[in-house]
N, CA, C and O atoms as a Tinker XYZ file with bonds, in Angstrom:
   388  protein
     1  N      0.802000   -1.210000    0.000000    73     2
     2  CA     0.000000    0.000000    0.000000    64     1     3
     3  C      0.837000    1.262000    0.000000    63     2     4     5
     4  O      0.292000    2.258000    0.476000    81     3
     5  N      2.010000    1.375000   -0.434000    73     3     6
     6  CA     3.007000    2.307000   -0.655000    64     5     7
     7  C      3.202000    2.972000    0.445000    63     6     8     9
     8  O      4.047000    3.844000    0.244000    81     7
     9  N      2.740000    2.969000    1.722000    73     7    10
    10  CA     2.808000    3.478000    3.014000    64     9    11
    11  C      1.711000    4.482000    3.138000    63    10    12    13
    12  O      2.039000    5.596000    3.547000    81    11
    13  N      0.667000    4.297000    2.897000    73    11    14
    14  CA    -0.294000    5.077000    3.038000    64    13    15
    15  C     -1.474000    4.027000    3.726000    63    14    16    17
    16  O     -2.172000    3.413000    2.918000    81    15
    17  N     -1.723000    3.798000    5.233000    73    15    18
    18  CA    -2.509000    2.878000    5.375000    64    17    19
    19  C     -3.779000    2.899000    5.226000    63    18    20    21
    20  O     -4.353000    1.824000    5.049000    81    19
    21  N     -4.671000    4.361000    5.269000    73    19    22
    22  CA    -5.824000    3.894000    3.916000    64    21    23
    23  C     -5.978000    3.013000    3.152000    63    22    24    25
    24  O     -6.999000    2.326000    3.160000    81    23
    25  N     -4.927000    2.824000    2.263000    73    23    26
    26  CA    -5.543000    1.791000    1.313000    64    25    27
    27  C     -5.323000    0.462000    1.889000    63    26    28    29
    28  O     -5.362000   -0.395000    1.006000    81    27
    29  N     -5.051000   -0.131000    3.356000    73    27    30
    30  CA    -5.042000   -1.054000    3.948000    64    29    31
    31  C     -6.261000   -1.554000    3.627000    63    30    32    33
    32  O     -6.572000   -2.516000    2.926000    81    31
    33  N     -6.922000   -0.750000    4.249000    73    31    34
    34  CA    -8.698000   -0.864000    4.170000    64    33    35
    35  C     -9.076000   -2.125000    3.061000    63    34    36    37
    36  O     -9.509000   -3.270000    3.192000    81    35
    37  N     -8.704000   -1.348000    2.005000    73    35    38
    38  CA    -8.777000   -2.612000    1.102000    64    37    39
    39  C     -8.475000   -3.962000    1.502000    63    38    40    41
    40  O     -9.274000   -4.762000    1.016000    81    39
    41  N     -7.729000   -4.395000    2.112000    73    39    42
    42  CA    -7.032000   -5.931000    2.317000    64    41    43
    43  C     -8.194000   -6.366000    3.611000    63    42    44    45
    44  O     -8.226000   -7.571000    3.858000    81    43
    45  N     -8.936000   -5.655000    4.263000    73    43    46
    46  CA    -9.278000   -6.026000    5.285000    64    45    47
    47  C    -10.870000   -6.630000    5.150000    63    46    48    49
    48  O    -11.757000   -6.028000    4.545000    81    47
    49  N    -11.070000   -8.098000    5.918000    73    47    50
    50  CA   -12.097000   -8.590000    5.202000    64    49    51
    51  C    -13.340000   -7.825000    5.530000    63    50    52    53
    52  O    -13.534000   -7.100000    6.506000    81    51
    53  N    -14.524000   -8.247000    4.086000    73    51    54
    54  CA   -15.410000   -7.312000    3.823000    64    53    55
    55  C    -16.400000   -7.763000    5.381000    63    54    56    57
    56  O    -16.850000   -6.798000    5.999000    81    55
    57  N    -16.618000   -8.810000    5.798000    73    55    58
    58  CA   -17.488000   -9.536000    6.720000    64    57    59
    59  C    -16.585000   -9.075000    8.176000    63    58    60    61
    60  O    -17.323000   -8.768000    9.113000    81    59
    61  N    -15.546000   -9.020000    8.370000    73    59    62
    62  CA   -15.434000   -8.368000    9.642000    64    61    63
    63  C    -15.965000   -6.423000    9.654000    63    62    64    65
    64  O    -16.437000   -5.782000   10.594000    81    63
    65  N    -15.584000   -5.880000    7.989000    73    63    66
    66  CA   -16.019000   -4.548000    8.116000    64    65    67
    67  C    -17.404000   -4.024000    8.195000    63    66    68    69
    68  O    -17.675000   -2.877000    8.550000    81    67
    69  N    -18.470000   -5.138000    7.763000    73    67    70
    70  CA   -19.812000   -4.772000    8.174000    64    69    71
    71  C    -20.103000   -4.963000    9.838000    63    70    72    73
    72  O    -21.029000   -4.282000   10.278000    81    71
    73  N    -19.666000   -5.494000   10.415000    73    71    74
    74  CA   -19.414000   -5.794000   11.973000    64    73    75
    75  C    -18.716000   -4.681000   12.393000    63    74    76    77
    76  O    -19.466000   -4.284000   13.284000    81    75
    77  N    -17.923000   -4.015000   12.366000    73    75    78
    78  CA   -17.074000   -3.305000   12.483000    64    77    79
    79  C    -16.433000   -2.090000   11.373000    63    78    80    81
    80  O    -15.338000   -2.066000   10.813000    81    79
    81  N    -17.398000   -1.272000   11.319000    73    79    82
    82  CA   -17.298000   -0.205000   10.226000    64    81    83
    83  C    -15.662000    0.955000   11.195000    63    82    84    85
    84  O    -15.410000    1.303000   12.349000    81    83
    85  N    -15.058000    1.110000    9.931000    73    83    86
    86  CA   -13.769000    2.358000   10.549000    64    85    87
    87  C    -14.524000    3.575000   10.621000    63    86    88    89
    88  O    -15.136000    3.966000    9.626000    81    87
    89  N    -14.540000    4.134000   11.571000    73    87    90
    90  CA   -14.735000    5.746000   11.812000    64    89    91
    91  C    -14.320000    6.227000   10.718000    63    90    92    93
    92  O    -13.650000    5.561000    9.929000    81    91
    93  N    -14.628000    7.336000   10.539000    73    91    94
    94  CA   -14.131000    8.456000    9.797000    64    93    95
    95  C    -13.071000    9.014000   10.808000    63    94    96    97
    96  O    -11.931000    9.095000   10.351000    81    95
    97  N    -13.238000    9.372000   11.975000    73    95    98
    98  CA   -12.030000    9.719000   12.980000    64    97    99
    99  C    -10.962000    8.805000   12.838000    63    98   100   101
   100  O     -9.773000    9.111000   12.931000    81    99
   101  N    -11.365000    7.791000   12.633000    73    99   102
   102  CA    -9.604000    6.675000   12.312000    64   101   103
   103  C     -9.175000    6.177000   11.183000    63   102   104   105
   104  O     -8.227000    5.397000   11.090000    81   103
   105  N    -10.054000    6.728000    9.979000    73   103   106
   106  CA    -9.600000    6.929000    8.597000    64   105   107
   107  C     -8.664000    8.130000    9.072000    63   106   108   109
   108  O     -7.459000    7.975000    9.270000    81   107
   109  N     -9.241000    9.178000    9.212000    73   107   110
   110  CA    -8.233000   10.548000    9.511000    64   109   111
   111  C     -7.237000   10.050000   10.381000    63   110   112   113
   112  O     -6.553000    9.182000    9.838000    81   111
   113  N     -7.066000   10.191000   11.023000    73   111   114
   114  CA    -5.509000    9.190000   12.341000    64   113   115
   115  C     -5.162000    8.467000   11.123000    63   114   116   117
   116  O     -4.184000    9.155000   10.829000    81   115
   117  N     -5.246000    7.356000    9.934000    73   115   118
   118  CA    -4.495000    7.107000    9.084000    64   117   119
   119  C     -4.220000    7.827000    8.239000    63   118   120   121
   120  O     -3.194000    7.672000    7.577000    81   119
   121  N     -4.935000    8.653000    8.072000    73   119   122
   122  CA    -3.768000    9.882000    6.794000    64   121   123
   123  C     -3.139000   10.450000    7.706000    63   122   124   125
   124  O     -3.223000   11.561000    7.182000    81   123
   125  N     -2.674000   10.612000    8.467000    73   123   126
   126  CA    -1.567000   11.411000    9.095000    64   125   127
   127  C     -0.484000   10.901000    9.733000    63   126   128   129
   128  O      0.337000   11.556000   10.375000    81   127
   129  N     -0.486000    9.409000    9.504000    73   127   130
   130  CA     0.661000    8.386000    9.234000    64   129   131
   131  C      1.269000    8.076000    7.894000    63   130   132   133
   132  O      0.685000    8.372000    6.852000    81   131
   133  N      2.280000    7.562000    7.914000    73   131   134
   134  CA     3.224000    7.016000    6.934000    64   133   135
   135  C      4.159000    6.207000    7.430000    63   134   136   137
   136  O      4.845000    6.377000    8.438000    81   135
   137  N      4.157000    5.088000    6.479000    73   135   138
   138  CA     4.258000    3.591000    6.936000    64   137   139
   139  C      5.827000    3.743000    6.228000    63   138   140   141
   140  O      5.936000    3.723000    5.002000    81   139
   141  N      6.799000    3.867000    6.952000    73   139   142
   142  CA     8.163000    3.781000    6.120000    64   141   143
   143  C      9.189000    2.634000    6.826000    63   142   144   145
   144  O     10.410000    2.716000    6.963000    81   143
   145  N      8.276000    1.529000    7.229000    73   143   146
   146  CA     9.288000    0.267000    7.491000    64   145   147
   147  C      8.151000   -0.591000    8.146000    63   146   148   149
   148  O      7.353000   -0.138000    8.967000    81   147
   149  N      8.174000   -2.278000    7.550000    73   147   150
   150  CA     7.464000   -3.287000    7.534000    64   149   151
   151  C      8.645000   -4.558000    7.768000    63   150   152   153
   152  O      9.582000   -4.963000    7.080000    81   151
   153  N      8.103000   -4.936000    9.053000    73   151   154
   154  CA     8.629000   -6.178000    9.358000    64   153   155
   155  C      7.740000   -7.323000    9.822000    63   154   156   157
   156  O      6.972000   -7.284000   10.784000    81   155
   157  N      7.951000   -8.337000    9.011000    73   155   158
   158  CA     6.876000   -9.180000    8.775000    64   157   159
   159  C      7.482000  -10.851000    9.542000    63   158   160   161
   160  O      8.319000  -11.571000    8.998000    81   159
   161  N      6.895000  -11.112000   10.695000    73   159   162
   162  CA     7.458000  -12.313000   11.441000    64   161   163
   163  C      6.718000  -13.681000   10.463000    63   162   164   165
   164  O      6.185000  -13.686000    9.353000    81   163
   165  N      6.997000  -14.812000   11.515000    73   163   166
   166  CA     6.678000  -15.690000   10.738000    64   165   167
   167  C      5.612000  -16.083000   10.654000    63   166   168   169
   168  O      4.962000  -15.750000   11.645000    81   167
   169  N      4.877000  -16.833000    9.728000    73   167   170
   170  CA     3.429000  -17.220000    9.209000    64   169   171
   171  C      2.871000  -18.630000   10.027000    63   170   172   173
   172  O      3.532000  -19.666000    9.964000    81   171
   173  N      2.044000  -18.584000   10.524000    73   171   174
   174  CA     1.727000  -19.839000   11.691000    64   173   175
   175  C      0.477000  -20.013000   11.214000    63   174   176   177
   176  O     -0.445000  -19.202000   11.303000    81   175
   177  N      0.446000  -21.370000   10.567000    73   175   178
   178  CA    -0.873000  -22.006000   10.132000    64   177   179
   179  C     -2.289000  -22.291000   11.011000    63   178   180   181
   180  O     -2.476000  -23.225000   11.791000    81   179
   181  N     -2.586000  -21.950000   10.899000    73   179   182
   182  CA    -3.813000  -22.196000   11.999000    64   181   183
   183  C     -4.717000  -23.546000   11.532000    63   182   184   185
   184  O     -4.906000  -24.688000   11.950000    81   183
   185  N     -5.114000  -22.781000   10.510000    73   183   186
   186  CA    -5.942000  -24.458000    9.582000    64   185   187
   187  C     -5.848000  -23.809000    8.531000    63   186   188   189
   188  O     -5.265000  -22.742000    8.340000    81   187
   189  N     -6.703000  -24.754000    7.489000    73   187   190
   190  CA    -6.316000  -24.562000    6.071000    64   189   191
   191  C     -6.567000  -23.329000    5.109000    63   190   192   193
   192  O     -6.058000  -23.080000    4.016000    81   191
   193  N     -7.519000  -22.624000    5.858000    73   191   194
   194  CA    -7.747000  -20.939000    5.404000    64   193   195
   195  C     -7.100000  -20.083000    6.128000    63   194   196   197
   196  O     -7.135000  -18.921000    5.724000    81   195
   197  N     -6.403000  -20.346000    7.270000    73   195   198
   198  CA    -6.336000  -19.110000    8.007000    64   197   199
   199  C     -5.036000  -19.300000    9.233000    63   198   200   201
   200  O     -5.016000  -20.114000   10.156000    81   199
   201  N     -3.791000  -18.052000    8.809000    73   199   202
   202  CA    -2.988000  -18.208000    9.093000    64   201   203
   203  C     -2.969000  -16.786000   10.263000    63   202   204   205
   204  O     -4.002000  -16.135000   10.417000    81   203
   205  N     -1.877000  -16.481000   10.910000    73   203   206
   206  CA    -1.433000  -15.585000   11.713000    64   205   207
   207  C     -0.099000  -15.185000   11.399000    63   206   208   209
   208  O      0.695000  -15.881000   10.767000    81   207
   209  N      0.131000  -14.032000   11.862000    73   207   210
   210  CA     1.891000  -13.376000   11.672000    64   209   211
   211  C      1.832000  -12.125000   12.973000    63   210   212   213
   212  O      0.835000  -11.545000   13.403000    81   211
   213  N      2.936000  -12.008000   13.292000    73   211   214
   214  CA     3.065000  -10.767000   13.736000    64   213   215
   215  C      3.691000   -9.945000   12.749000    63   214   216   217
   216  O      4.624000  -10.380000   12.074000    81   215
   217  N      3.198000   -8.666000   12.605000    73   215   218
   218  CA     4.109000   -7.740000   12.100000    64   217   219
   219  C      4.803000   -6.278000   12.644000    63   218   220   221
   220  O      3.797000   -5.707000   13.067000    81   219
   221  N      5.664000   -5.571000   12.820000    73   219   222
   222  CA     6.325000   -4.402000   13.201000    64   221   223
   223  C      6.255000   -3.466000   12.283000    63   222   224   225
   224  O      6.962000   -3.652000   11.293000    81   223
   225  N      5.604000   -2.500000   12.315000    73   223   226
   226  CA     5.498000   -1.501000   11.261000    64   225   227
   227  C      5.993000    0.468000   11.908000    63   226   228   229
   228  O      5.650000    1.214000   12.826000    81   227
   229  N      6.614000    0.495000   11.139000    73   227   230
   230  CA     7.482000    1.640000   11.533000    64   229   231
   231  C      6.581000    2.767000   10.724000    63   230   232   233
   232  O      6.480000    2.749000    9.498000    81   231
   233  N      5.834000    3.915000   11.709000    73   231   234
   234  CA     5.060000    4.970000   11.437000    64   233   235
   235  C      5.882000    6.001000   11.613000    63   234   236   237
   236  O      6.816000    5.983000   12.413000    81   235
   237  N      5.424000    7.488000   10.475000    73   235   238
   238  CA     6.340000    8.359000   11.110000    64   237   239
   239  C      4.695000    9.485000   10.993000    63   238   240   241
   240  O      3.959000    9.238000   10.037000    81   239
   241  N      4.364000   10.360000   11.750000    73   239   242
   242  CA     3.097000   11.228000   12.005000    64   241   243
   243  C      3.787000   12.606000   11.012000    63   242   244   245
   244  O      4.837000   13.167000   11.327000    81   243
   245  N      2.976000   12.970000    9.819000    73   243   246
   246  CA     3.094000   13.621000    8.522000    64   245   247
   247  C      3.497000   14.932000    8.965000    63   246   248   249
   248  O      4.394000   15.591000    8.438000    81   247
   249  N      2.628000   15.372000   10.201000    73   247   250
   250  CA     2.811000   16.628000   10.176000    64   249   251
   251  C      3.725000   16.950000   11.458000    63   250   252   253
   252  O      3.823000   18.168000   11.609000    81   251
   253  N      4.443000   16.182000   12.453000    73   251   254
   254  CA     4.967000   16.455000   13.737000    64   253   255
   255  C      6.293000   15.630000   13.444000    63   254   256   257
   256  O      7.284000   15.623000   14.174000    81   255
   257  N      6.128000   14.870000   12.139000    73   255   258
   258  CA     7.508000   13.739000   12.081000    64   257   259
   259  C      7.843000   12.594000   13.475000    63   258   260   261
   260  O      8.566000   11.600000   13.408000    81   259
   261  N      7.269000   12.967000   14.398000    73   259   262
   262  CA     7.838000   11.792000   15.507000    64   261   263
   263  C      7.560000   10.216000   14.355000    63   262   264   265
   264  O      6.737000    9.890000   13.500000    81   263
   265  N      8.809000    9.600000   15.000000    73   263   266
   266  CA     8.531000    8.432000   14.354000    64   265   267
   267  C      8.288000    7.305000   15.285000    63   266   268   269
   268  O      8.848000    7.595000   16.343000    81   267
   269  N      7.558000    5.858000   15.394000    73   267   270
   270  CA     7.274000    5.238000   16.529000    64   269   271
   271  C      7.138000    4.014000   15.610000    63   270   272   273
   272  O      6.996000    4.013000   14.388000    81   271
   273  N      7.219000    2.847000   16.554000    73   271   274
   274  CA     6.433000    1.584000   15.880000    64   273   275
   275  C      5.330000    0.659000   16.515000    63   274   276   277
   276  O      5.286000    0.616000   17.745000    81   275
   277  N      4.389000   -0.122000   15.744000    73   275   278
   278  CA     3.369000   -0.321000   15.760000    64   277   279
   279  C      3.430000   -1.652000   15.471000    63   278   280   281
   280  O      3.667000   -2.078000   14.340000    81   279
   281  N      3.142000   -2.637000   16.856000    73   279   282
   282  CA     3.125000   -4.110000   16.669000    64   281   283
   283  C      1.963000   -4.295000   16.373000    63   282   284   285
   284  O      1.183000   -3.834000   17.206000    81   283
   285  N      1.446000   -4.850000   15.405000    73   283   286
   286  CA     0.624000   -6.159000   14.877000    64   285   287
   287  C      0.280000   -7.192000   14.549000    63   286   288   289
   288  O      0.565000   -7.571000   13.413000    81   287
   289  N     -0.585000   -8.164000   15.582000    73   287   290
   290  CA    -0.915000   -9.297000   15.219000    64   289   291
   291  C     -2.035000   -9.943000   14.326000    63   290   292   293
   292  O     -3.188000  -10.069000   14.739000    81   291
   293  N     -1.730000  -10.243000   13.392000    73   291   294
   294  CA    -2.686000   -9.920000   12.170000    64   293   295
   295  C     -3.258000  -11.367000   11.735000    63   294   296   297
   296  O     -2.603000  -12.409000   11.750000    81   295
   297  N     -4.201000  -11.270000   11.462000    73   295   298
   298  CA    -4.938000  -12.499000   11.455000    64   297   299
   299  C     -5.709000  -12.725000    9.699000    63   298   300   301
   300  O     -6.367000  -11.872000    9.103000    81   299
   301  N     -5.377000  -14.053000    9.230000    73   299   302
   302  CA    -5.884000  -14.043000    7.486000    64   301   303
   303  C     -6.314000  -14.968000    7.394000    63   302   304   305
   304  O     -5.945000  -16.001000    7.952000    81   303
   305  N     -7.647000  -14.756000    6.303000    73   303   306
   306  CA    -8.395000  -15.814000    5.998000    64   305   307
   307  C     -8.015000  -16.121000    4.240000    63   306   308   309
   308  O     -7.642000  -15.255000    3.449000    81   307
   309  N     -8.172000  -17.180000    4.016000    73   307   310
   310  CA    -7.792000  -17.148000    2.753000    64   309   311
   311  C     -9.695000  -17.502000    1.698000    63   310   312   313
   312  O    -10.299000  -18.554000    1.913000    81   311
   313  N    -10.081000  -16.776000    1.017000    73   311   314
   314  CA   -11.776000  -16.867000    0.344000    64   313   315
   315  C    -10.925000  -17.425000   -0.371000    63   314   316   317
   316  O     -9.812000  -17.016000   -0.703000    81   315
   317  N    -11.559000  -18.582000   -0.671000    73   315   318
   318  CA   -11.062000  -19.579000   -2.039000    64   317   319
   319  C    -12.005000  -18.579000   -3.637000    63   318   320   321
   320  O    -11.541000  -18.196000   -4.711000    81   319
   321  N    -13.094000  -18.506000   -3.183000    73   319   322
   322  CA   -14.008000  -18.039000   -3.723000    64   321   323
   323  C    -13.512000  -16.770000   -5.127000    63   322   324   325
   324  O    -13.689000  -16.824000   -6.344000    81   323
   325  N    -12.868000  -15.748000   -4.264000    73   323   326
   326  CA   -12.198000  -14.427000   -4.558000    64   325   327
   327  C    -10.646000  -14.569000   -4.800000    63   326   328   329
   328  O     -9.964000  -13.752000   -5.418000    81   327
   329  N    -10.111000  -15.950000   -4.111000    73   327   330
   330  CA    -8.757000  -16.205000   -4.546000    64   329   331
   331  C     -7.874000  -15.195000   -3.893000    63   330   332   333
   332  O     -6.694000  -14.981000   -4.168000    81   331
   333  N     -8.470000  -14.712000   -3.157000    73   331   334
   334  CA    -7.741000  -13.885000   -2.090000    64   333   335
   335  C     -7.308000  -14.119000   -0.513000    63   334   336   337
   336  O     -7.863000  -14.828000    0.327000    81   335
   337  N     -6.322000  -13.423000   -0.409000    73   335   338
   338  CA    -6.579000  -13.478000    1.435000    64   337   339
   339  C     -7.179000  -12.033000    2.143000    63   338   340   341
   340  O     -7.387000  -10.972000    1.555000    81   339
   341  N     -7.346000  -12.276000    3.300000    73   339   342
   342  CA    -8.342000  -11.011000    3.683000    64   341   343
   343  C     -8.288000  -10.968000    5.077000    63   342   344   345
   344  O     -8.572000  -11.997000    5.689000    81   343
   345  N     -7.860000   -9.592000    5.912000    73   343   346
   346  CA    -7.241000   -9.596000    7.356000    64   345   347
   347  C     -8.710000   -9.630000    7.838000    63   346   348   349
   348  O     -9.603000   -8.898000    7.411000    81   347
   349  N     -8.801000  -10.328000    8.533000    73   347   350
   350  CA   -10.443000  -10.489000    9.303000    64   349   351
   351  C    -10.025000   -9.945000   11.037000    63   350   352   353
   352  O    -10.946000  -10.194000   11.815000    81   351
   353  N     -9.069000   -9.414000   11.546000    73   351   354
   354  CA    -9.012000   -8.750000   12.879000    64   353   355
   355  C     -8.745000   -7.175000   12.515000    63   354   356   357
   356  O     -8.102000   -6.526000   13.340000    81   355
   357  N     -9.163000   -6.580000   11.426000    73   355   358
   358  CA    -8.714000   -5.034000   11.609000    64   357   359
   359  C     -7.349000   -4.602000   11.428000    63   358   360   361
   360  O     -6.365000   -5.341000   11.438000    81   359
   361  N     -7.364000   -3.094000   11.227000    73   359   362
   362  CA    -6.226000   -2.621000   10.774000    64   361   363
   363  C     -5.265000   -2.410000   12.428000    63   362   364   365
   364  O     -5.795000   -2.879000   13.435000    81   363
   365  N     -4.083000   -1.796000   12.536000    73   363   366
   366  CA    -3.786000   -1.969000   13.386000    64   365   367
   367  C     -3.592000   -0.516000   14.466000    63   366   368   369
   368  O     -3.500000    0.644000   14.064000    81   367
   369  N     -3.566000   -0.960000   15.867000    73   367   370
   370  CA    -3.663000    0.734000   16.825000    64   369   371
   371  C     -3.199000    1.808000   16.142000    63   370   372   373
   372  O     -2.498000    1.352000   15.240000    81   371
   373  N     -3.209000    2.583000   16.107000    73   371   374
   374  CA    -1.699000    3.526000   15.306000    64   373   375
   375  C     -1.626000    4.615000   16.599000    63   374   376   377
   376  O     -0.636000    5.345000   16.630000    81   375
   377  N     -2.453000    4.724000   17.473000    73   375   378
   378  CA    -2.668000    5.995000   18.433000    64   377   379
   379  C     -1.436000    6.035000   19.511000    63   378   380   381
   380  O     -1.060000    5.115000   20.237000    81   379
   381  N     -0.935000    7.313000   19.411000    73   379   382
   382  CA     0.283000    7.025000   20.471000    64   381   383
   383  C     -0.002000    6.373000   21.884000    63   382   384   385
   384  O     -1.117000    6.176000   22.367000    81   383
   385  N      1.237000    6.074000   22.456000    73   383   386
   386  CA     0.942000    5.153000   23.471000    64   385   387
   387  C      1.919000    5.923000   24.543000    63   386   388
   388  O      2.038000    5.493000   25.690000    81   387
């Protein structure tokens, strides 16, 4: 997503987002990030659709520059259907801590 996590949105499954619609307040909190480092742990099978990873993602805030990072445990289903995979736990905190 070139570091713009908006277009995360996209990857994230459609059936957890009717359950769970994003604010418009945390669309905004993602444009004012930029994603300039992705570290991606290892892939742990769960069953045959649906795996887990942790990932480390290095944010820097657009307009104040502090830079911080952002652990995520990210959860995927694989739709045979769509031939896709699709994060079914949401995008990840980004709010300082």
């Amino acid at each position: 997503f070139g570091g713009d996590l908006t277009q995360a949105v996209g990857f994230v499954d459609p059936v957890w987002l009717s359950k769970n619609p994003i604010a418009e307040l945390e669309l905004e909190r993602l444009r004012q990030v930029q994603v300039t480092g992705y570290t991606a742990g290892g892939v742990q099978t769960i069953d045959e659709t649906h795996v887990a990873q942790v990932v480390r993602m290095e944010v820097v805030n657009i307009h104040t520059q502090q830079a911080r990072s952002v652990v995520h445990r990210q959860e995927w289903r694989y739709d045979e259907e769509s031939e896709r995979w699709w994060l079914t736990n949401g995008l990840p905190d980004i709010t300082p801590r």
